[in-house]
C-alpha positions as CSV (number, residue, x, y, z in Angstrom):
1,X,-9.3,35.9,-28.0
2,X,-6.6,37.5,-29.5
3,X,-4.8,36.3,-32.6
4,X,-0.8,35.9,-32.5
5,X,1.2,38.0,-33.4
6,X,2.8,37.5,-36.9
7,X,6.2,36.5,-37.0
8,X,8.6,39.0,-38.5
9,X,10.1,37.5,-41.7
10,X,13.4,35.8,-41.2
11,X,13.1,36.0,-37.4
12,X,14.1,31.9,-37.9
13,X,17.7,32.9,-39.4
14,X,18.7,34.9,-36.4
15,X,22.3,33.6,-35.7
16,X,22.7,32.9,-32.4
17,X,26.6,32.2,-30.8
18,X,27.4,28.8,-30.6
19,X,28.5,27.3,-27.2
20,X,31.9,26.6,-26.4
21,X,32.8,28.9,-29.6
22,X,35.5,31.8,-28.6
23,X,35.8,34.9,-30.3
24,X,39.5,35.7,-30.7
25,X,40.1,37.9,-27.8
26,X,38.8,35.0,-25.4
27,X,41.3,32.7,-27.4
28,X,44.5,34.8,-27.2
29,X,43.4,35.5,-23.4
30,X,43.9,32.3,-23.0
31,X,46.6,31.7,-24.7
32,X,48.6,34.2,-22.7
33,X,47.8,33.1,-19.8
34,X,48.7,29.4,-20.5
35,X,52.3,30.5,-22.7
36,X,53.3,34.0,-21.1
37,X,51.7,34.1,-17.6
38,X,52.7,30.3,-17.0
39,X,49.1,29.4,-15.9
40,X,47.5,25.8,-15.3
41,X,45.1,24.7,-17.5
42,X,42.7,24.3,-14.7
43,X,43.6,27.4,-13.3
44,X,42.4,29.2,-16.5
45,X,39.4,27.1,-17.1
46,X,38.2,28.0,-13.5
47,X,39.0,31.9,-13.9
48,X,37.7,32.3,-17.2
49,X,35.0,29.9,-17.0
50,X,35.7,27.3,-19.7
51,X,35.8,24.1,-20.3
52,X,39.2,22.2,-19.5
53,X,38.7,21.1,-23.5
54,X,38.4,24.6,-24.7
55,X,41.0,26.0,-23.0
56,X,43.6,22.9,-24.6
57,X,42.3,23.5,-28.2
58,X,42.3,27.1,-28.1
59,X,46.3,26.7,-27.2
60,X,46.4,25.4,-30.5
61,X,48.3,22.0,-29.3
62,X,46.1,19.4,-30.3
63,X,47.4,15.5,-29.4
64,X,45.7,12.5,-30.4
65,X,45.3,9.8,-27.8
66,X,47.6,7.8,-30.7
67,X,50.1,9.6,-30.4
68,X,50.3,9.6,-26.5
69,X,49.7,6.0,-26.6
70,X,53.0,5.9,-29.0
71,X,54.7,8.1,-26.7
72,X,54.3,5.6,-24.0
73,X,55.3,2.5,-25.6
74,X,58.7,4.9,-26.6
75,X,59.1,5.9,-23.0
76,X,58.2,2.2,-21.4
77,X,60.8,0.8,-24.0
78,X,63.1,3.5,-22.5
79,X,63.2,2.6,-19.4
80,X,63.5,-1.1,-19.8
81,X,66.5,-0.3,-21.1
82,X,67.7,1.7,-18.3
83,X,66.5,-1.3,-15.9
């Protein structure tokens, strides 16, 4: 039997991409698509193979589920009034 092969030094530190990490061509595809082509969100994550997620935070528009909640209350308190 054989012995292994020796490892070649550093072979550990080899960077490897990180998943759901776009380089910036991927990002300003997307963002065209979404801002100048007038694209769905879905429609882009299903073309270019990305996460609904991905495609929102590589728009750049990132909203907290605080402030949507906040927006609502404004909104229901809206149309109370109107009622």
């Amino acid at each position: 039997m054989a012995p292994p092969e020796p490892v070649p030094v550093g072979w550990d530190k080899v960077q490897q991409p990180e998943v759901g990490v776009l380089k910036v061509d991927q990002r300003e595809q997307i963002r065209r698509a979404y801002f100048i082509e007038g694209k769905s969100i879905r429609q882009i994550a299903q073309e270019g193979h990305h996460h609904r997620r991905t495609v929102r935070q590589a728009q750049g528009v990132e909203i907290s589920h605080a402030t949507v909640a906040s927006r609502l209350r404004e909104l229901r308190g809206r149309l109370r009034l109107i009622s």
